[in-house]
C-alpha positions as CSV (number, residue, x, y, z in Angstrom):
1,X,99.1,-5.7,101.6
2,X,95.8,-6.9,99.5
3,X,92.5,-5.2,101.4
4,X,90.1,-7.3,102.4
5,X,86.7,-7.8,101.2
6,X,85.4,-5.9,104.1
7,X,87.0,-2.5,102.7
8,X,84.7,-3.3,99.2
9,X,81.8,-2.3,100.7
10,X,83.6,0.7,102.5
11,X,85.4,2.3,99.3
12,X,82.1,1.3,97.5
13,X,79.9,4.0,99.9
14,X,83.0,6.6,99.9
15,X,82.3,6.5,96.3
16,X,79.1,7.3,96.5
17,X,78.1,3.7,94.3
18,X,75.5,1.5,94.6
19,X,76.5,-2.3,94.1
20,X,75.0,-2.3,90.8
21,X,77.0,0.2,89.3
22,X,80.4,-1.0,90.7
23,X,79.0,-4.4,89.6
24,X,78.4,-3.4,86.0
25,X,82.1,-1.1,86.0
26,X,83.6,-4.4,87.2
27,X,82.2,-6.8,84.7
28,X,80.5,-8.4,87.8
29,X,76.8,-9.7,88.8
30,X,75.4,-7.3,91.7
31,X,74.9,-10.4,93.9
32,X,78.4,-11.3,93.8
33,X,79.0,-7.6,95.3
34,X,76.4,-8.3,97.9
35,X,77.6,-11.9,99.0
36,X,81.0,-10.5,99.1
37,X,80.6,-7.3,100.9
38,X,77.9,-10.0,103.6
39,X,80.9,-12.3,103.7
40,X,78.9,-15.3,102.2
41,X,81.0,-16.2,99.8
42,X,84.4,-16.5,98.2
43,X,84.9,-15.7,95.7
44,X,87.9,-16.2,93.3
45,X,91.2,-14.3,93.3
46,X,90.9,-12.4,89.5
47,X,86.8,-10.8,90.2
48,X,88.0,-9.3,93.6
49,X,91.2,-8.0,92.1
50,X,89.2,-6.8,89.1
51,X,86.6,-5.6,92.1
52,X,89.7,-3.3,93.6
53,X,91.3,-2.7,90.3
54,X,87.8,-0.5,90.0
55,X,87.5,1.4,92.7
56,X,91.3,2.1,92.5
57,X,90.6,3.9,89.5
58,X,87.2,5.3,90.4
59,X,88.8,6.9,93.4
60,X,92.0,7.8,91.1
61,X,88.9,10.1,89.4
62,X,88.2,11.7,92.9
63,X,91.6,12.7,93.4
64,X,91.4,15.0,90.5
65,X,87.9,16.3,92.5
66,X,90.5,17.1,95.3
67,X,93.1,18.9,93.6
68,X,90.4,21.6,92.3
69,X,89.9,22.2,96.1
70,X,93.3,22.8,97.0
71,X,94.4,26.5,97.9
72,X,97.4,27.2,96.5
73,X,98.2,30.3,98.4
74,X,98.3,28.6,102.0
75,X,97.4,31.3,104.7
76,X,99.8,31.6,107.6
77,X,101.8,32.9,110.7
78,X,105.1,32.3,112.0
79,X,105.3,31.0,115.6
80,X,106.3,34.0,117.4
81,X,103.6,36.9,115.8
82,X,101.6,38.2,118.4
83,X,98.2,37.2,118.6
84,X,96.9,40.7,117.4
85,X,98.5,40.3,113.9
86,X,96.8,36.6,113.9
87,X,93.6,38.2,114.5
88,X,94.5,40.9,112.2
89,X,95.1,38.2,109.1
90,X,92.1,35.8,110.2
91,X,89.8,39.4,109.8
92,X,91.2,40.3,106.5
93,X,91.2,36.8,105.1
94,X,87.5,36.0,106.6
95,X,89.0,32.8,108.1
96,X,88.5,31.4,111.4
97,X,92.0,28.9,112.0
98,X,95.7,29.6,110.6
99,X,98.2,27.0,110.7
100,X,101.3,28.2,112.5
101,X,105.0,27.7,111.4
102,X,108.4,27.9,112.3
103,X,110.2,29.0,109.7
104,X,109.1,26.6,106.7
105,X,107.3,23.5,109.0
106,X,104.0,23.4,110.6
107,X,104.1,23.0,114.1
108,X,100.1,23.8,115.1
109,X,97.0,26.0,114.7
110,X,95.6,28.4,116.3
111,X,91.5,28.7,115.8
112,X,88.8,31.9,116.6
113,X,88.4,29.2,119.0
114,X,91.7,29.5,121.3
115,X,91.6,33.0,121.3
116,X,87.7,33.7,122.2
117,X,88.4,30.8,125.2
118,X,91.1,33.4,126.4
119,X,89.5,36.2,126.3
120,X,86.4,34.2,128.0
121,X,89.1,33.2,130.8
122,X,89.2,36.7,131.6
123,X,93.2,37.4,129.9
124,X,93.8,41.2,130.0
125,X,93.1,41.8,125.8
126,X,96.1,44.2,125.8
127,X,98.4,41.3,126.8
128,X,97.1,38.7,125.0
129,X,97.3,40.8,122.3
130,X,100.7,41.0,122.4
131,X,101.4,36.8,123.3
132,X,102.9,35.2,120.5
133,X,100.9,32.5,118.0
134,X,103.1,29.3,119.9
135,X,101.8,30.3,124.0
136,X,98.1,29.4,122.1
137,X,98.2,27.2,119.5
138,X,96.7,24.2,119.1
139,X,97.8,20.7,117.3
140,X,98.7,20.9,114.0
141,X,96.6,20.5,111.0
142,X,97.8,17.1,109.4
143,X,99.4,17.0,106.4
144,X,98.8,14.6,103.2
145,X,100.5,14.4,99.8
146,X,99.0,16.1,96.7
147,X,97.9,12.9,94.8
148,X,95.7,11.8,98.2
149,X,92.5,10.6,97.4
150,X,89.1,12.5,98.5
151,X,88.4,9.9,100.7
152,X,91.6,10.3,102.8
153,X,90.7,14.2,102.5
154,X,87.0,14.0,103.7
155,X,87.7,11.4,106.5
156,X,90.4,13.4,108.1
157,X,87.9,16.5,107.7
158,X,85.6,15.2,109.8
159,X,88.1,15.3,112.8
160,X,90.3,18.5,111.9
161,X,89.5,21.7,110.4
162,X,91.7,21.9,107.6
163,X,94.4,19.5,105.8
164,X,97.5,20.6,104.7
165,X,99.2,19.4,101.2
166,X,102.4,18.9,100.5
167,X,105.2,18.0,97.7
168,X,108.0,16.4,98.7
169,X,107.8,17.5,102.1
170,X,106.9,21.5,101.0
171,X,103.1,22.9,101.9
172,X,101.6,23.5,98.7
173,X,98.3,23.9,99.9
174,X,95.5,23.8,102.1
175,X,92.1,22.2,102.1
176,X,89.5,23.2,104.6
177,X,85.8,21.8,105.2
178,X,84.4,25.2,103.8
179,X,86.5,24.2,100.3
180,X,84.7,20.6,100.2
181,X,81.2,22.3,100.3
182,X,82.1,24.9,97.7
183,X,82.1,21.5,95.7
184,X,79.0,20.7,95.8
């Protein structure tokens, strides 16, 4: 399906350009840009494919930015460890939300968050300490392929907590929101 001229304006700011710049990377005046993205003109069919043919590649460039973000090494626990090893691993690792698996597949999280609201709800600590990672957990973090672009990564950032990646269905790695700002 062929975006429409709304999403030039959108991909444009996700970039980070102004309309000048994707102007000049698209052989384009600025004010073709700005009627465009103000919907006061059409404009013919090879500029706006030229328009997208740019900030496909542009954005192809901020994939790269994404896979230097990526944690290989994907911090985790099964379903059924008690919650006292989850605490154990989130301490040691200095992280504040695991994703939780059965077996090789994600099936939720479980955050500083869940537990502290448990212990706030007045559980007995030496039983929740022994309630396995599934009676707590929260959704799951959701999952992307490795060649996602940034802007996929950063928009579903600003909802979950992490993002996991995967290869052909395998969890490769994880990006959290703590990884974007090391970026910067």
């Amino acid at each position: 399906m062929f975006p429409t001229l709304e999403d030039i304006a959108k991909r444009r700011r996700q970039l980070g350009l102004k309309q000048s710049e994707l102007a000049k990377a698209a052989g384009v005046s600025q004010s073709l840009i700005a009627k465009l993205e103000a919907g006061t003109i059409d404009s013919s069919y090879n500029k706006v494919r030229t328009i997208f043919d740019v900030l496909e590649r542009l954005e192809f460039k901020t994939k790269v930015q994404a896979e230097k973000v990526l944690h290989n090494e994907v911090i985790s626990v099964q379903k059924s460890e008690p919650i006292s090893a989850v605490v154990k691993i989130m301490k040691e690792y200095g992280i504040s939300q695991i994703p939780v698996f059965d077996g090789k597949h994600s099936v939720g999280s479980i955050s500083e968050k869940a537990i502290f609201h448990q212990i706030l709800a007045g559980r007995d600590l030496e039983e929740l300490s022994r309630q396995p990672a599934e009676r707590f957990m929260e959704e799951a973090f959701p999952q992307i392929n490795e060649d996602a672009p940034l802007s996929l990564i950063t928009s579903l950032l600003q909802t979950y907590s992490a993002v996991l990646v995967s290869r052909k269905g395998d969890i490769i790695g994880i990006i959290t929101k703590a990884d974007l700002l090391r970026m910067l």
